[in-house]
N, C-alpha and C positions, 0 to 999 in steps of 0.2 A: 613498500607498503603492499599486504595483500590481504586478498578477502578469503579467510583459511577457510570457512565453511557456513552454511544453511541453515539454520533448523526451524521447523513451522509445525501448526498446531492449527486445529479443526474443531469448533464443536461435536458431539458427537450427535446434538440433533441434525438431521440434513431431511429437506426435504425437495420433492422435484417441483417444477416450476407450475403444473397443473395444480397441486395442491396448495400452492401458495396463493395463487391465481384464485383459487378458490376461497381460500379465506379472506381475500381481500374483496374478492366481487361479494361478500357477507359484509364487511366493512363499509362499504363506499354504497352498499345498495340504496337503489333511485336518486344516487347524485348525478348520472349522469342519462345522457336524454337519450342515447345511444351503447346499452350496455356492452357490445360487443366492440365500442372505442377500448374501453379499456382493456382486451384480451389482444388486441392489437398491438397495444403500445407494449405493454408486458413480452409478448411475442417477441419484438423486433429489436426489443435487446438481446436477441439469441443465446441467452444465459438458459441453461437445460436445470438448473437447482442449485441452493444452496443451503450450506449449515447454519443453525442459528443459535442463539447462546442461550434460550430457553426453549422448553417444547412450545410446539403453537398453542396449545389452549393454555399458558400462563401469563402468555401477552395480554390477555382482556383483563386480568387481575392487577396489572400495575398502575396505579391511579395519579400518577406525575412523575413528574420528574424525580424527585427522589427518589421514588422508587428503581424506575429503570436506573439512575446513574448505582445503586444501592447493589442492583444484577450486576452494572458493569465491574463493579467494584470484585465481587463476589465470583466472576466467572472472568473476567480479564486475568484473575491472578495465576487462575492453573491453568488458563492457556499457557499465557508467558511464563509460565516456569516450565510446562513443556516443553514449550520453542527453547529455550537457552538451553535444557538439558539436554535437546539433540544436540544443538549446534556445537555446545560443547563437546560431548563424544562424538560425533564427527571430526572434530580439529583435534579428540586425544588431550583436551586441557580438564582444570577443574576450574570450582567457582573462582578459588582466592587467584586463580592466575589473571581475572578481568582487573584491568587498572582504572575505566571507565566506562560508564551508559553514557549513552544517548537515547533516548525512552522518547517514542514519538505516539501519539494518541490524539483525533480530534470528535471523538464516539462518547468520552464522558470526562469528569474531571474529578481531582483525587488531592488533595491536601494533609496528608504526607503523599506524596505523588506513586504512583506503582512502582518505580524503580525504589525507592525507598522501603517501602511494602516488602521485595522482594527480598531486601540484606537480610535478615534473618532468616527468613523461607530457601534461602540459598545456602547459604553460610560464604556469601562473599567479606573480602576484607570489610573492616568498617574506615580505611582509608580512602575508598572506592568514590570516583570523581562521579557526579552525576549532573546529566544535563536534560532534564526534563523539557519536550518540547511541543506546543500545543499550537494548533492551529494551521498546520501544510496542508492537513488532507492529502488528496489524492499522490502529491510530489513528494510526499513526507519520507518512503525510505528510500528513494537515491536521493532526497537531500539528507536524510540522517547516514548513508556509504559517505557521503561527501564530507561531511562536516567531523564523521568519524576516523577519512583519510587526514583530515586537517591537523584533527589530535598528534597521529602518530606520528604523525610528520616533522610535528615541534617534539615528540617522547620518541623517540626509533626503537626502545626495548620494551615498550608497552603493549597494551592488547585491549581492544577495544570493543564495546558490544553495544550494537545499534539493536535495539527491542522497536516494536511497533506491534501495537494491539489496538483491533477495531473491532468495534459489536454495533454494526451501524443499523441493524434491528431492533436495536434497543430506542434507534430515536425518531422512530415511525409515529409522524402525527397522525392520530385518526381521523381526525376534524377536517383536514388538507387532503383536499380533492383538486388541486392545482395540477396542472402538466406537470412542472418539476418534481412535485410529492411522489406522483405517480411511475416517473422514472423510473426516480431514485427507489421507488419501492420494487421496483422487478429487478432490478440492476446492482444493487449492492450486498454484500453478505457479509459473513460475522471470520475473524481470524488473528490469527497472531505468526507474527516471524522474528526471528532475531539472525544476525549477523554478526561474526567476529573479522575486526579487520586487527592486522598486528603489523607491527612497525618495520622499518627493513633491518633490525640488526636482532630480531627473532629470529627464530628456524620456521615461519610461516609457509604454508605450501596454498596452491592456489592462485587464480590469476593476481595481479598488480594490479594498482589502483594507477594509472601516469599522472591524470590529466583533470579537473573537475572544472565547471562550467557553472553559477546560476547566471537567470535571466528574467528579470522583471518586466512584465507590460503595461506601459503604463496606460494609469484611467482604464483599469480595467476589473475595480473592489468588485462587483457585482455579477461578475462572471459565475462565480462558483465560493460555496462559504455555505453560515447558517445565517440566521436572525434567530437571535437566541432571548426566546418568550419566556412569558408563565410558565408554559408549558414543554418546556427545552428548547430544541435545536428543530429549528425549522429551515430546511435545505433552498438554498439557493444555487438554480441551476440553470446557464442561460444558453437558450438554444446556438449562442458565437461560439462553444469548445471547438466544436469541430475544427467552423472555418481557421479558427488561432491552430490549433493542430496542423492546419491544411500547408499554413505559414512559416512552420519549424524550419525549413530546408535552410535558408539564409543565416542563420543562428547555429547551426549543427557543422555548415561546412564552414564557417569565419573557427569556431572554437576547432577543428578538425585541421585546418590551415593552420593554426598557431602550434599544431603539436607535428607540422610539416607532412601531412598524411591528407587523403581524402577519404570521401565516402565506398569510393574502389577498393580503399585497403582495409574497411569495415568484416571482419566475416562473420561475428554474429552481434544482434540486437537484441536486447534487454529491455521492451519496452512496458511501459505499464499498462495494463488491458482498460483502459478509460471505460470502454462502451464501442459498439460496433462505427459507428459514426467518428469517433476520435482515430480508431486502429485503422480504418480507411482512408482519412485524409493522411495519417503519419505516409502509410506505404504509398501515397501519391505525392505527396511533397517531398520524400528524400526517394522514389521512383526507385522503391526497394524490390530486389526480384520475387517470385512468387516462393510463398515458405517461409521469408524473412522472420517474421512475426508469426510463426506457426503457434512457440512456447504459449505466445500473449492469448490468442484466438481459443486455444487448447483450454488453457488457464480461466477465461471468463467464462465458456460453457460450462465447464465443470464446478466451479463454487460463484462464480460471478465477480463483480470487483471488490477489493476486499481494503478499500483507501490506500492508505500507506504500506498498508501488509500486501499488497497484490504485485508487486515488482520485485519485491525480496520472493514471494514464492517462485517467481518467472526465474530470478536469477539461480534460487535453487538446482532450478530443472536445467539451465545451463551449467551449473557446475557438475553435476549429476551425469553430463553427455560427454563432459572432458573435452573441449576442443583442443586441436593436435599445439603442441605448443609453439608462439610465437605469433596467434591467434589475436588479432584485436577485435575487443568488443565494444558495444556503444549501450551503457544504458541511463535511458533516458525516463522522464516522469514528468508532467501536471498538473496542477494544483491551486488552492484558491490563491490568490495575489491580484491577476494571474500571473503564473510564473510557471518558468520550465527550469529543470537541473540534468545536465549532462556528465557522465562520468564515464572516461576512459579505461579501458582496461586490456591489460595483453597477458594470455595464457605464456 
């Protein structure tokens, strides 16, 4: 099984993080008793800007939910058909060669669901297996690598495509002047990635998939997720990510042990850029050397985290560097449950 290629996709509105800053301190004006809290918190997610799936003056005209999920609907589809059109010329395949999606999304909801949307926007088979998946967030594509390994696994001549599309700007409550709201409002951006993994009796290039890992915590629903109101998705975000981050080592070297290998024979990590707080307890819990995590840190200033799409971009940039082969990698993700997903890989 290997992961033959990348492809990702960007709103083309991007804006930097002053100017977001700025339309939010117009939003939130006299909620807070201290306005230069909120330039702080904004700050210390050291996210420099991100892209967003509408211009900023369209965001005041959406007046619910339907509206925004109505955008998601409307600007999710030609991201993801851009992502899969790289990813596809990158691996050198066409649409009808996909035998399966995996479609991961928890930014809006769609009944016929996006992946479905796409078969004719593509011109993939209409045999094409589809497994729409809602609710990972943040973990959502190394659990959609994982679950995609799973497929080919059971099919060795097939070819599989993990999609993930977030427009996590779309579900900005205005009303929610909460610490979490406000996070999650400097810290998250809008994007799309797909991934092709193909079976071992393709001609697939790219690293292998060995090894996959999930891990449930339990009693821990309230970590991370929405509460989904009148008015959508209202974020929930508890200040334990971190410490649970901080906690990985023990889980990483048990799964790492079972494939008779340690954390020494790791050469690079695939991690998902959570937030500055999550990437610092990771690099202290597995006491990664300095750079380990560069792609991630790189990754979050630049568009910020982007849920499920944010680890497939990191992997990207690893397949993009070519490591020399015979290379293990480790990439790992986050996500509401809480739950982590670990996947092995060697160039």
């Amino acid at each position: 099984m290997r992961i033959a290629s990348v492809g990702c996709a960007l709103p083309e509105n991007y804006y930097d993080q002053d100017a977001l800053l700025a339309a939010l301190a117009q939003i939130w004006e006299g909620r807070f008793h201290n306005p230069k809290r909120l330039e702080q918190i904004q700050r210390n997610t050291l996210v420099g800007g991100r892209h967003l799936a509408l211009r900023a003056e369209e965001y005041a005209s959406l007046r619910g939910f339907g509206d925004a999920n109505a955008a998601y609907l409307r600007c999710g589809l030609e991201l993801a058909e851009r992502a899969i059109r790289e990813a596809l010329a990158r691996a050198k395949l066409e649409p009808r060669d996909i035998d399966a999606i995996f479609a991961l999304s928890v930014t809006g909801i769609a009944a016929p669901s996006l992946d479905a949307r796409l078969i004719n926007r593509l011109g993939l088979r209409s045999d094409v297996k589809r497994t729409p998946i809602f609710g990972l967030g943040c973990v959502g594509g190394a659990a959609g690598i994982a679950r995609a390994a799973d497929y080919v696994r059971a099919f060795p001549r097939e070819t599989a495509l993990v999609l993930s599309v977030e427009l996590c700007s779309l579900t900005l409550q205005r009303d929610d002047a909460s610490m979490a709201n406000v996070i999650a409002s400097g810290l998250f951006g809008d994007g799309a990635a797909a991934a092709l993994i193909r079976g071992a009796e393709t001609d697939g290039r790219g690293p292998r998939v060995l090894a996959t890992r999930s891990i449930f915590y339990p009693n821990t629903e309230r970590v991370m997720g929405w509460d989904v109101t009148d008015g959508g998705f209202r974020v929930v975000l508890s200040a334990d990510v971190p410490a649970i981050a901080a906690g990985l080592r023990p889980d990483v070297e048990k799964f790492l042990a079972d494939q008779d290998i340690s954390l020494r024979d790791v050469g690079v990590f695939i991690c998902h850029p959570g937030g500055p707080k999550v990437l610092e307890g990771i690099e202290s819990s597995l006491a990664l050397p300095s750079g380990a995590l560069a792609r991630s840190w790189e990754h979050l200033e630049r568009v910020g985290n982007l849920s499920s799409a944010s680890v497939l971009f990191v992997l990207g940039d690893a397949l993009e560097e070519k490591p020399a082969p015979g290379t293990l990698g480790l990439l790992l993700a986050m996500g509401p449950g809480f739950c982590s997903e670990l996947v092995l890989l060697q160039w």
